[in-house]
Every structure is written in C-alpha cells, then in structure tokens.
C-alpha positions as YAML, in Angstrom:
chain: A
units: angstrom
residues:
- id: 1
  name: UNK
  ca: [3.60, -16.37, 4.27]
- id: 2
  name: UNK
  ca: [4.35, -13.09, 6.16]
- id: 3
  name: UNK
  ca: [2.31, -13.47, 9.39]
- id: 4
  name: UNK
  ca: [1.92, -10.70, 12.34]
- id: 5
  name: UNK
  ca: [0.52, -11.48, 15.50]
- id: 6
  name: UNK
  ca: [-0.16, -8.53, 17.79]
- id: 7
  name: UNK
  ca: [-0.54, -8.21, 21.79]
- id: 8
  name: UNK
  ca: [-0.76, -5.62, 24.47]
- id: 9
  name: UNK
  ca: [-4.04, -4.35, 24.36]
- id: 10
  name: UNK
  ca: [-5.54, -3.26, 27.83]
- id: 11
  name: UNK
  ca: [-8.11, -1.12, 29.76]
- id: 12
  name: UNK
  ca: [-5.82, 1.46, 30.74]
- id: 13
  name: UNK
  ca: [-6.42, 4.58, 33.33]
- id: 14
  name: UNK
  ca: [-6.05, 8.09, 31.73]
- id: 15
  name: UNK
  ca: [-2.16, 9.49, 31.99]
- id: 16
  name: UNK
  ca: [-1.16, 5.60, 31.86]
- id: 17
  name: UNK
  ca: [1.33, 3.61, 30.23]
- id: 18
  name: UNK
  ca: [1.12, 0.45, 27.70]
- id: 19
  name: UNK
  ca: [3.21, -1.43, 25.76]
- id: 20
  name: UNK
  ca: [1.53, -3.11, 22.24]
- id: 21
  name: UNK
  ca: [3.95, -5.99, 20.35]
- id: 22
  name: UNK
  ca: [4.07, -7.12, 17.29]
- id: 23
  name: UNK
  ca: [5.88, -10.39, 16.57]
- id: 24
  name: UNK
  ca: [6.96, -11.17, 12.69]
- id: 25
  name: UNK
  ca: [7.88, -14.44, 10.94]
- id: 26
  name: UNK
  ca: [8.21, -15.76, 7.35]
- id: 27
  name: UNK
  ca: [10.36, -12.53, 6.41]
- id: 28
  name: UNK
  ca: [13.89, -11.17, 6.86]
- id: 29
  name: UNK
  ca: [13.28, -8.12, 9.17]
- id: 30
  name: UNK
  ca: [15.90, -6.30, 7.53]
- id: 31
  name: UNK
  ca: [13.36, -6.19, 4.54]
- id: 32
  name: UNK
  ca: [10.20, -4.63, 5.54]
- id: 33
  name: UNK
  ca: [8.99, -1.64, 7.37]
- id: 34
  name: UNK
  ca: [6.59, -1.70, 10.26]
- id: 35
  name: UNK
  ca: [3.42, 0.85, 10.50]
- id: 36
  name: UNK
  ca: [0.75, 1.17, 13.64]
- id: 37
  name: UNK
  ca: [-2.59, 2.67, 12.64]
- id: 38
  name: UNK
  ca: [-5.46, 2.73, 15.18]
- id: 39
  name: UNK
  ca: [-9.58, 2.63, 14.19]
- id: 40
  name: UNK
  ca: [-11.79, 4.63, 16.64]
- id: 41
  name: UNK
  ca: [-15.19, 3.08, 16.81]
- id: 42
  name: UNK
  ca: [-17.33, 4.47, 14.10]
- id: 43
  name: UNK
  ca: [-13.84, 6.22, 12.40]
- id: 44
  name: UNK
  ca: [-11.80, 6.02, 9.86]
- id: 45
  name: UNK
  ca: [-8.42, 3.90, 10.30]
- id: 46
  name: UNK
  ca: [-5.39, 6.38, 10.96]
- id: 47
  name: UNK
  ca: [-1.42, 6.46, 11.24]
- id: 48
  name: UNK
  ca: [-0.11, 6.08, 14.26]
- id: 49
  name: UNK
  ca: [3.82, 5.29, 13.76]
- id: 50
  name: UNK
  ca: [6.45, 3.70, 11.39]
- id: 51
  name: UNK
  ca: [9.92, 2.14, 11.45]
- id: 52
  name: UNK
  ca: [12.43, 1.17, 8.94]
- id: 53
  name: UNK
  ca: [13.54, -2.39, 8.29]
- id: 54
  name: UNK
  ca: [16.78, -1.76, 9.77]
- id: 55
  name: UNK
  ca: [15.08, 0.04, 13.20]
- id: 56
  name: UNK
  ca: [17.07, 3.55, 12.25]
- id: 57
  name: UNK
  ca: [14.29, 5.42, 11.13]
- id: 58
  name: UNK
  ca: [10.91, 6.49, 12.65]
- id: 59
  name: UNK
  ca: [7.89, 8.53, 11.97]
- id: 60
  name: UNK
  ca: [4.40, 9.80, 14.15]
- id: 61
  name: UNK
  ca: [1.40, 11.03, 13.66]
- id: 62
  name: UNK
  ca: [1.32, 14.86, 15.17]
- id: 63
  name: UNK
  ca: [-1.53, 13.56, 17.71]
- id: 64
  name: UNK
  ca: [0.94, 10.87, 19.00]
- id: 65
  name: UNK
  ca: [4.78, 12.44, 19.05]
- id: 66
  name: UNK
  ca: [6.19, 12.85, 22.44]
- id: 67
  name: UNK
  ca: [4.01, 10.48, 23.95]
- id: 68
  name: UNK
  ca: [4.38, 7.18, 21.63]
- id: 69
  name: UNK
  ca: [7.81, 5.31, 20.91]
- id: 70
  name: UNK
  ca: [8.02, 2.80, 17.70]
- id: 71
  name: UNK
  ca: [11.05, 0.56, 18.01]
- id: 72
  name: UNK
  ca: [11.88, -3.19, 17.20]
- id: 73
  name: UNK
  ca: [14.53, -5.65, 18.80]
- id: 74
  name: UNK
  ca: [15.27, -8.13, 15.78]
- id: 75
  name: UNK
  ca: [16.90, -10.25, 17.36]
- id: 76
  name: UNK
  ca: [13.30, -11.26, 18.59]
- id: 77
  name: UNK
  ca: [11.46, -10.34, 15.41]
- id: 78
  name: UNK
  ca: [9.84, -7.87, 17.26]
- id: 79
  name: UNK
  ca: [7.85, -4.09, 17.24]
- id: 80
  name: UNK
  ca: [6.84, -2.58, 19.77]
- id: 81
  name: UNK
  ca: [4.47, 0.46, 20.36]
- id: 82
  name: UNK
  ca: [5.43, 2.02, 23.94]
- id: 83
  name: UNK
  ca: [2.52, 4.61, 24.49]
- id: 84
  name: UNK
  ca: [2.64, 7.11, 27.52]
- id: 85
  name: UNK
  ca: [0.69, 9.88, 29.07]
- id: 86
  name: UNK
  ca: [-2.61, 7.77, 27.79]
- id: 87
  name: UNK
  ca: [-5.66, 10.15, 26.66]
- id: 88
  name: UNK
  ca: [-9.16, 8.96, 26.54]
- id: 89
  name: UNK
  ca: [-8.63, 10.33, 22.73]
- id: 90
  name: UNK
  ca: [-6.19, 7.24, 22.23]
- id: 91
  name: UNK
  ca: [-8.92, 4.67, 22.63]
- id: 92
  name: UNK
  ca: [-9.55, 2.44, 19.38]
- id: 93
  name: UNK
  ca: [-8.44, -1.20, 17.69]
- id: 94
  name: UNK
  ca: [-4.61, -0.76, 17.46]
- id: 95
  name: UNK
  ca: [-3.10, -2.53, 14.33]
- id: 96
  name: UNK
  ca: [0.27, -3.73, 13.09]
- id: 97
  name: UNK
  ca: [0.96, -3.52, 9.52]
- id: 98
  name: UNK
  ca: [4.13, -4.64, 7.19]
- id: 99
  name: UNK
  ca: [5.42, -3.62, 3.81]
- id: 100
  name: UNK
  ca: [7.87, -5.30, 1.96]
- id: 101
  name: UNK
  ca: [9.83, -2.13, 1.84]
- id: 102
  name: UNK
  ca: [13.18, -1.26, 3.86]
- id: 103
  name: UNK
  ca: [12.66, 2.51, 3.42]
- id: 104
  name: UNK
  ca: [9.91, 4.68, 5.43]
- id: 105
  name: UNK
  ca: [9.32, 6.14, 1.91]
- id: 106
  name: UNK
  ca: [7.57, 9.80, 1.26]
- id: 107
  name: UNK
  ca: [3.68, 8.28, 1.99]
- id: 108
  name: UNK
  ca: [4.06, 5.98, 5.23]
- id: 109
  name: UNK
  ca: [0.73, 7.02, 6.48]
- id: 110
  name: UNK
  ca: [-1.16, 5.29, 3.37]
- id: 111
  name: UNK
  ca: [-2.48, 1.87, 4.72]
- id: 112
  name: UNK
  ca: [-2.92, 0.82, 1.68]
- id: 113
  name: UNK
  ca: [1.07, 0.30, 1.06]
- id: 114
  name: UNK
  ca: [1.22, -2.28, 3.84]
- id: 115
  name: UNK
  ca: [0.49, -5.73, 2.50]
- id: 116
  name: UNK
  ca: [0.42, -7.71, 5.81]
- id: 117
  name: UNK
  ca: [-1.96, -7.14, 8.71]
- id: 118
  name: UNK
  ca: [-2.62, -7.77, 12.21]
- id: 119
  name: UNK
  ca: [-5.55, -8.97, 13.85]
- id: 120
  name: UNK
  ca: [-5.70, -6.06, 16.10]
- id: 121
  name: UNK
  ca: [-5.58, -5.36, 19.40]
- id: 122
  name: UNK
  ca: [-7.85, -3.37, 21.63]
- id: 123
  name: UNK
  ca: [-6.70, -0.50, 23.37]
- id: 124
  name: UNK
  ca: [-9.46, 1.82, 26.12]
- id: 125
  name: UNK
  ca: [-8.42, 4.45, 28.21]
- id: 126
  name: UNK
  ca: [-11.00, 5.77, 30.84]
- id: 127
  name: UNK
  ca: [-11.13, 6.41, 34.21]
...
C-alpha cells in the first residue's frame, strides 16, 4: 500500500532553478530510503540522488553533485529534489522511487532495489 505521488515538473530556462516533490503514505518514513532517477527520451533510466530513511544520509550521481540537493521534511512525508544551475543535459521524465530499506546501502543506483514508483514527472530545460 506504499503509494508516491510526484510534482514539480516544469519547462524551465537554461541556468534555472526547480523544485520536484515527492509525497509518501502507507509507510513509516523512518523505514525506507528515497532514490530520484531521470529517463532521457530514447535513454536508459539513470540515478540521480538518494536519502536515508532517517534524512542523514545522501548520495549523487557525478553529473548532478553541486547542482542538485535530495532532502525530506517528515514531518510532511515529504522528498524533495531542489535542482539548480539547470542544463539542457538535465531534460528527461524525473522519477521518485522507495525501498523498504533505512540504509543507502553499497548499490543505491540499482533501480531495481526500489519497490515503489512514481508516476513521473516531466522536467525540459531550453531556452
């Protein structure tokens, strides 16, 4: 009965800022982490972020660091995606995901871990 429901997506100018949500329910946030993975059109599906069931921990893919922020407020069953400095590269279907794991583990990347997925949400950056 997990359920995710995502929100945020946007047309978006180059060197912009958005803000993609992810809202939980049917599951103690304490016990499950949180991924983002993004699909390109005609691409493979690929990690974008992670965060621990607690909110302590975090992880990014190399192409995102510096510019993307994973964090949750659980007091609203909430995680959030903050993405900055927006790059035409950054343009795909932006997904939530949830595993019924606390820890970030050693393979947080693998989308097949995550048991629970969002609908997407659609994210284009262009001038």
């Amino acid at each position: 009965q997990l359920r995710l429901v995502e929100s945020g997506g946007d047309l978006v100018q180059p060197g912009g800022s958005l803000r993609l949500s992810c809202v939980a329910s049917g599951l103690n946030d304490d016990y499950y982490s949180v991924g983002w993975f993004r699909q390109p059109a005609g691409k493979e599906r690929e990690f974008v972020a992670v965060i621990n069931g607690a909110g302590s921990g975090t992880r990014y893919a190399d192409s995102v660091k510096g510019r993307f922020t994973i964090s949750r407020d659980r007091t609203k069953n909430t995680v959030y995606l903050q993405m900055n400095s927006l790059k035409p590269d950054d343009t795909a279907t932006y997904y939530c995901a949830a595993r019924p794991v606390p820890g970030i583990t050693t393979t947080p990347g693998v989308s097949g871990l995550y048991d629970s997925w969002g609908q997407g949400t659609q994210v284009t950056v262009s001038s």
